[in-house]
C-alpha positions in Angstrom: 0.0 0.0 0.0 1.3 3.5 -1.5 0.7 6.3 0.6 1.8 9.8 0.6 2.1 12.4 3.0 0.6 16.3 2.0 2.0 19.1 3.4 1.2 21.7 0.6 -2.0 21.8 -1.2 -3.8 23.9 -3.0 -6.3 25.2 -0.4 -4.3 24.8 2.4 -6.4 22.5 4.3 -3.5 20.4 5.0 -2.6 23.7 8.3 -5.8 24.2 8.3 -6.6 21.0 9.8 -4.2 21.7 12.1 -5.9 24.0 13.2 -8.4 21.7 14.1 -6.0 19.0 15.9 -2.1 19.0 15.4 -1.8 15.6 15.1 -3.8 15.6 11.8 -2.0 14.3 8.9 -3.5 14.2 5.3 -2.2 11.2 3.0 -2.8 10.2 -0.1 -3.7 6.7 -0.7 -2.7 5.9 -3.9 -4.3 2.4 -3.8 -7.5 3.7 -2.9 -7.3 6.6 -5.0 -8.3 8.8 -2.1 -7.2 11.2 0.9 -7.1 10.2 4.2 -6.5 11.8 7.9 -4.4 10.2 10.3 -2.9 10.7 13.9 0.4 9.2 14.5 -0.3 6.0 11.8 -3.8 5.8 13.7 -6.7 5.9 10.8 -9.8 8.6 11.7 -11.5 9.4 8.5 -11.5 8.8 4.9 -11.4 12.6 2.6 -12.6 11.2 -0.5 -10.8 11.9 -4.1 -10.7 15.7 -3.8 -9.1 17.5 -1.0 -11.3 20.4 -0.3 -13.3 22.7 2.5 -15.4 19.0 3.2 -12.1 17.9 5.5 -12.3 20.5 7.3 -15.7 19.9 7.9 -15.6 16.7 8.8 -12.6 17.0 11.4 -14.5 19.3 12.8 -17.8 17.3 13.3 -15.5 14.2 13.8 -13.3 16.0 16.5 -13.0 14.5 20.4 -14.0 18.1 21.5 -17.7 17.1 20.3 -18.0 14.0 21.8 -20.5 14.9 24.0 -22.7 16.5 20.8 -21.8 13.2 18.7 -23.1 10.6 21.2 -26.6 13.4 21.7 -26.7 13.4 17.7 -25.8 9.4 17.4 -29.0 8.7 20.6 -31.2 10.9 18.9 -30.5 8.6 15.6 -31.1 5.2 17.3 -34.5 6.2 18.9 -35.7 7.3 15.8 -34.9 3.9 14.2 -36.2 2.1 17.1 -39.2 3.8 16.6 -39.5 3.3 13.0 -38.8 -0.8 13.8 -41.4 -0.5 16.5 -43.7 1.0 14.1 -42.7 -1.8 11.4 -43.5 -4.5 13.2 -47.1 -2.7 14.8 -48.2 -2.6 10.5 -46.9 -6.5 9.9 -48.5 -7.6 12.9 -51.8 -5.8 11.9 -51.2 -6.8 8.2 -51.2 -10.6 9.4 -53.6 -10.3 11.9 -55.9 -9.0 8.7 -55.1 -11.9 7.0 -55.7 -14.9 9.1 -59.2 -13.4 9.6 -60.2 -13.2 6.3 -58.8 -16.6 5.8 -60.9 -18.0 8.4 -64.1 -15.9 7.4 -63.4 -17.2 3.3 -62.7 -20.7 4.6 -66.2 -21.0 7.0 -64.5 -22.9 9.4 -64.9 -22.5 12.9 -61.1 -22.4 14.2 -60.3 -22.6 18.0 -58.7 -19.6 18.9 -55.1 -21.9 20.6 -54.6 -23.1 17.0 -54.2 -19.8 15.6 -49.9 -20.7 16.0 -50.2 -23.7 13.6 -48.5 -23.9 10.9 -51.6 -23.5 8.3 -51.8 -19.6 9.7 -48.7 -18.5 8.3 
């Protein structure tokens, strides 16, 4: 794997990441065909192909000085998708519920109601 430090770019978002943290390093992956930021050979985050103002932004969200707004952000995330599973499985569980009945009502047959986990429900 070929990588390559940056020290001078275009932009200069190579200091001004270091503005950011002065451990950040930017290399260029050559086998992945993209940037990269480092501290001291440790990976953090991948640039993308074009080193622009989008590093910067992303050390900054990304930084350990937010930590405390990442986890709020990443909570706020997973109780939204709980919900949305919860709410998932509420419209299956309807959506089958529907279904054996109108089975049962189409069919005519009078069904005891500790059968309803066989096999012929589902």
């Amino acid at each position: 794997m070929k990588k390559y430090g940056i020290n001078n770019d275009l932009y200069n978002i190579s200091n001004r990441l270091k503005n950011v943290d002065r451990q950040y390093k930017i290399v260029y992956n050559r086998d992945k065909k993209c940037f990269e930021v480092y501290i001291n050979d440790d990976f953090c985050f991948k640039i993308g192909e074009k080193l622009n103002n989008l590093a910067l932004k992303k050390a900054y969200e990304t930084h350990i000085r937010r930590k405390g707004t990442i986890l709020e952000k990443m909570e706020r995330e997973n109780a939204y998708l709980k919900k949305l599973e919860e709410e998932n499985v509420a419209k299956k569980a309807k959506f089958d519920l529907k279904n054996m009945i109108d089975y049962a009502s189409k069919t005519g047959k009078n069904e005891n109601f500790y059968n309803i986990n066989s096999t012929k429900w589902f």
